[in-house]
N, C-alpha and C positions, 0 to 999 in steps of 0.2 A: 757215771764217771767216778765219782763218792765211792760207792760199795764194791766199783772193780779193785784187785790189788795190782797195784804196783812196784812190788821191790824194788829195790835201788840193784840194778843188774839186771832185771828183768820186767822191765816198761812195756813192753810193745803192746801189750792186751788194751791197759789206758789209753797207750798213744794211738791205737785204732780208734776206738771210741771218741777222742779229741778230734783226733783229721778228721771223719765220718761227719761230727757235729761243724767242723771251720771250713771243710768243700766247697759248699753255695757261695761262699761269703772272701776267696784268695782266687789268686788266677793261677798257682800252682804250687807246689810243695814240694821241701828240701829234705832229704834224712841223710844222716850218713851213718856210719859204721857202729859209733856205740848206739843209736836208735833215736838219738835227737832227731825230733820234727819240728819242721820250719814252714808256715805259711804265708806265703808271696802275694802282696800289691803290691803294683806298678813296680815288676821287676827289669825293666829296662830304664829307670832315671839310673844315675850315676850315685846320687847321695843318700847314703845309707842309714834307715833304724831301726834298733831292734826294741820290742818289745816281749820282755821274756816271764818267765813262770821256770817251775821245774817239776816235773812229772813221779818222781818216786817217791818211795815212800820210807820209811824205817823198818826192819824184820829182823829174823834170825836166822842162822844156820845151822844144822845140823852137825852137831864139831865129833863126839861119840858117843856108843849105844852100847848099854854094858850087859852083861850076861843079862840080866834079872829083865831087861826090857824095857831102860830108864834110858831118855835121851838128854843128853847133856848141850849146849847151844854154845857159840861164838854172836859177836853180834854183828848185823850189817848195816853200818851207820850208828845212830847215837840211841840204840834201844834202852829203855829204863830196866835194870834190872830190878828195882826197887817195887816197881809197878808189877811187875809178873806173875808172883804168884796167884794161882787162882783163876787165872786166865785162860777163857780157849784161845786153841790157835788153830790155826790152818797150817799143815805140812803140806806143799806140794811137791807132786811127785808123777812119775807118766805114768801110774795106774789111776791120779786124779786125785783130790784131795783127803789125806784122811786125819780126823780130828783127834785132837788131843789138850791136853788140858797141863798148865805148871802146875804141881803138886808144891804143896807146904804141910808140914805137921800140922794137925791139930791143937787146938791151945789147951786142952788139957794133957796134950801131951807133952808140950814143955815146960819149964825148970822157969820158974819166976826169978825175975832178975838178971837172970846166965841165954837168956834166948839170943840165937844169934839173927843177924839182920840177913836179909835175902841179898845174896852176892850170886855173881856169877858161877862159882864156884859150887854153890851147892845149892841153884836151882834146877830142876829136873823137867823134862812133860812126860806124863804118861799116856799114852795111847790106848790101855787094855788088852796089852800082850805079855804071856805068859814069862817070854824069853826075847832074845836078840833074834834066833830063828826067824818068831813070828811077825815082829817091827820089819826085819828086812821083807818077810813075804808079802809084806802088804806093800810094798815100793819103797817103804823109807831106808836111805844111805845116806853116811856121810858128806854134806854137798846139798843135803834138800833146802831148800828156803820156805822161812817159814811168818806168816802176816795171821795178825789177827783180825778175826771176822766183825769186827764192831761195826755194825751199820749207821747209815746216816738216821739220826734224828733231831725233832725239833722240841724245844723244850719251851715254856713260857710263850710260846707264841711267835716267839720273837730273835730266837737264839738257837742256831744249829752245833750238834755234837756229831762226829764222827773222825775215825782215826786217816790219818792223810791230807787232812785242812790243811797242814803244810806239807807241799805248798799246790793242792790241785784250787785252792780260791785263788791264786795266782794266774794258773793255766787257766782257770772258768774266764777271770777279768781281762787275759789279753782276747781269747777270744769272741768274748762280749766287743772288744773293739772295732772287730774287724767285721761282725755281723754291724754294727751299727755304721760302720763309715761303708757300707755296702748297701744296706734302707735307705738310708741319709743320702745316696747318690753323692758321697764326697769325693772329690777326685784329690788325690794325695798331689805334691809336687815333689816327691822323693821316695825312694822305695820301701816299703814296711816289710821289714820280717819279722811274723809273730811267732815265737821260739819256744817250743817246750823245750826244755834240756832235762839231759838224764844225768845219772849217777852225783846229784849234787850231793845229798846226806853223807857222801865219805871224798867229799874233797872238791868239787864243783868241776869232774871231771871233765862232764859234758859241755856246759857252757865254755869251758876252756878250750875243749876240743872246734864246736862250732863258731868260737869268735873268731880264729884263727882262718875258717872255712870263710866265714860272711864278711869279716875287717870292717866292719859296721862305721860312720863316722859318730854315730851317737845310739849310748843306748840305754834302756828303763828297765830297770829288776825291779820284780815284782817278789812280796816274802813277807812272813809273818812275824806280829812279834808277841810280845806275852803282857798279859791282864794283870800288872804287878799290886794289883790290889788284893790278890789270890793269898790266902794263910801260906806264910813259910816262905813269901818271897821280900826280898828287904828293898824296899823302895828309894832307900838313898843308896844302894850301891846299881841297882837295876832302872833311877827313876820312875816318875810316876805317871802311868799310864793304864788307866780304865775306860772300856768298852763304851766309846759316844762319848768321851767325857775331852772337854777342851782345856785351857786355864787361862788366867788372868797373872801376864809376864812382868804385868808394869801396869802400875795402877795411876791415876790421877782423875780428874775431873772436867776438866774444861772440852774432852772429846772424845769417843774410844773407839778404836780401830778392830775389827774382827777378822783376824789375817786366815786365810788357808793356804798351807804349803808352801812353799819356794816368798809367799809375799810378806810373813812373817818376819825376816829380815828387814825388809823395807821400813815395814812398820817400826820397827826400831830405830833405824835409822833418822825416820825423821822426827821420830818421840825426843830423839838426840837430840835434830836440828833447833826442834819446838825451846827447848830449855832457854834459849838464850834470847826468847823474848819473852820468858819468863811465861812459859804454858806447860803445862803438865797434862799430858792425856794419857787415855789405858791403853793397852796394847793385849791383846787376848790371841791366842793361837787357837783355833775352831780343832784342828788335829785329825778329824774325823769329817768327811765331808756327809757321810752317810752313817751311823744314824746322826743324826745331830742333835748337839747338844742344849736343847732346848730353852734348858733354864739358864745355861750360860747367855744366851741368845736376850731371853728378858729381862735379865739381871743387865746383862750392859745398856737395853732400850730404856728400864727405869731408872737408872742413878746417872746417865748422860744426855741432856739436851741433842745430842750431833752423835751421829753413829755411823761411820764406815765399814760398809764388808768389802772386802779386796780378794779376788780372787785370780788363779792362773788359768780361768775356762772360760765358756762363751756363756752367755746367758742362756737363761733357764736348767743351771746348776745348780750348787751350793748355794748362791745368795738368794737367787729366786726362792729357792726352797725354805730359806729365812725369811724372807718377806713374808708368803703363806703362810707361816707359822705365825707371825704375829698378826698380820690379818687375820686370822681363824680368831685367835685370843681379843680380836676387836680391840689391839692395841698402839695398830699406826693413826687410831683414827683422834690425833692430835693436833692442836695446829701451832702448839709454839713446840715441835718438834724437829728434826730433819735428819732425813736417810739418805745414803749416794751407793750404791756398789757397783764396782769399779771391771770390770769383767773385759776378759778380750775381745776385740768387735765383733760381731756373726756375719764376718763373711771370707772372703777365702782370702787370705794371707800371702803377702809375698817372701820367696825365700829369704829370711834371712838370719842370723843367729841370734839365738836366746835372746841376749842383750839386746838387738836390737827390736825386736818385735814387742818385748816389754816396752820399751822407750815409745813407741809408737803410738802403740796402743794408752800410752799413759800408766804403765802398772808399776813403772820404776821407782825409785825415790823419788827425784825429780817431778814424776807426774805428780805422785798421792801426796806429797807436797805443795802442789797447786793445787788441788783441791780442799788440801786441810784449809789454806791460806785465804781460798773463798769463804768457805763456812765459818772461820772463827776469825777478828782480826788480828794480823801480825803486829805487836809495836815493842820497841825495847824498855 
């Protein structure tokens, strides 16, 4: 799925490979016109979700091809020109792929100081054709689209590289969903549709085009965003976010809160409420449920007697997987210590909106409020 390409315009290869892999696991499938695919459970309830990804990728086009045999490019979607030079690409074309490469001068062949930066304007690929003749003989015209071949790989162990991470971990994670609520034997009470969309990279074509198709009453986009710990990116205009790493929002003592996602909020909320009898507690957003943040994890068990993790899942997610973490470290095994995570119950839920199913379950403010209220005393 990684190593197929997918242009932004030209999906369909991926999106076979997608359905092929999401089949076992939908009771049928939607496409329509620009090539979005759509996987259906329980397509006859009335209330509608989507769960989406988007299938393309970034490339080029072929814009024109000059006597000499140099092809000049447009882009499709937000290609780096910067990045380019140096690079194979892939031209496809209906005699089938033929390779080529951006051309950049050599550095002894530029003028120190006076070098100019790689623009669109005057990056090239060469293919190894004498003339325009020969480029056309081999299939390439004005129109071809063009992706580069970078395969998937794993680095460190731990950490994959390959071009089109955004957004096919998107597509891989909805369809993860739908395999597992199909193992899981879960029966939905509202209809899911798991949505590849196309042509997002130059406008969210696709998605645009299939909300309008499916009129969903609720729905989850899935999408990447960037490691601003990386040289060259400015972390106070892009904030700070690293790979597994969580932070500490609001610091105090007396209790601290490990929020993931949507409960983060709460968590402040009642850090707010806490003030006014005079309690100060931490408040840390985890941010990452997967990998997690480990040391943030022991760092808030050692400098706070009372530790809540709050989550928007069922058990045996994110907080279970913090517990194992500090049991492994042989560090719950305390006795003037105390842990609660706070998870939505493991069983099958009745319909009802957002707001209310937190409430129920206890995950609101109001709940994680009564349980701060057990664990520590309230007084003014």
């Amino acid at each position: 799925y990684l190593n197929n390409a997918s242009p932004t315009g030209y999906e369909w290869e991926g999106q076979k490979i997608w359905m092929d892999y999401l089949k076992p696991y939908v009771d049928e499938f939607i496409t329509d016109t620009y090539g979005t695919a759509v996987g259906v459970i329980n397509p006859k309830s009335n209330f509608k979700v989507v769960i989406e990804g988007h299938s393309d990728e970034i490339s080029w086009y072929v814009n024109y091809i000059t006597d000499k045999g140099l092809i000049y490019v447009i882009r499709n979607g937000g290609s780096d020109h910067q990045i380019a030079p140096s690079k194979w690409v892939n031209i496809h074309t209906k005699k089938g792929i033929v390779k080529g490469v951006f051309g950049w001068p050599a550095i002894h062949t530029r003028t120190p100081g006076k070098e100019e930066p790689p623009k669109l304007e005057n990056i090239s690929i060469d293919v190894g054709a004498k003339d325009k003749k020969e480029v056309e003989k081999m299939g390439v015209h004005v129109g071809c689209v063009i992706t580069y071949p970078d395969s998937f790989q794993i680095i460190n162990k731990n950490k994959f590289i390959c071009r089109a991470i955004d957004n096919r971990a998107g597509g891989f994670m909805i369809a993860e969903v739908a395999r597992l609520l199909k193992e899981n034997k879960d029966k939905l009470p509202f209809c899911l549709y798991v949505t590849n969309s196309v042509q997002e990279e130059i406008g969210l074509r696709g998605a645009e085009m299939i909300t309008n198709t499916l009129k969903p009453n609720v729905a989850i986009v899935t999408d990447v965003t960037h490691d601003t710990s990386t040289p060259m990116i400015d972390a106070k205009k892009e904030g700070d976010v690293k790979i597994g790493k969580g932070r500490i929002i609001k610091r105090g003592k007396d209790l601290a809160i490990l929020a993931l996602g949507t409960r983060v909020g709460s968590a402040l909320k009642v850090a707010d409420l806490l003030l006014q009898y005079n309690l100060n507690i931490t408040v840390a957003d985890a941010r990452f449920a997967k990998p997690i943040d480990t040391q943030l994890v022991e760092k808030l068990w050692n400098e706070h007697q009372k530790l809540i993790i709050i989550e928007e899942g069922s058990a045996g997610g994110f907080s279970s997987h913090c517990l194992h973490f500090l049991s492994s470290k042989d560090l719950l095994n305390k006795h003037d210590k105390e842990i609660k995570c706070l998870t939505m119950p493991d069983n099958f839920q009745d319909h009802a909106s957002q707001k209310e199913q937190l409430a129920r379950a206890g995950l609101d403010t109001d709940g994680l409020m009564k349980v701060v209220s057990r664990m520590i005393s309230l007084s003014n």
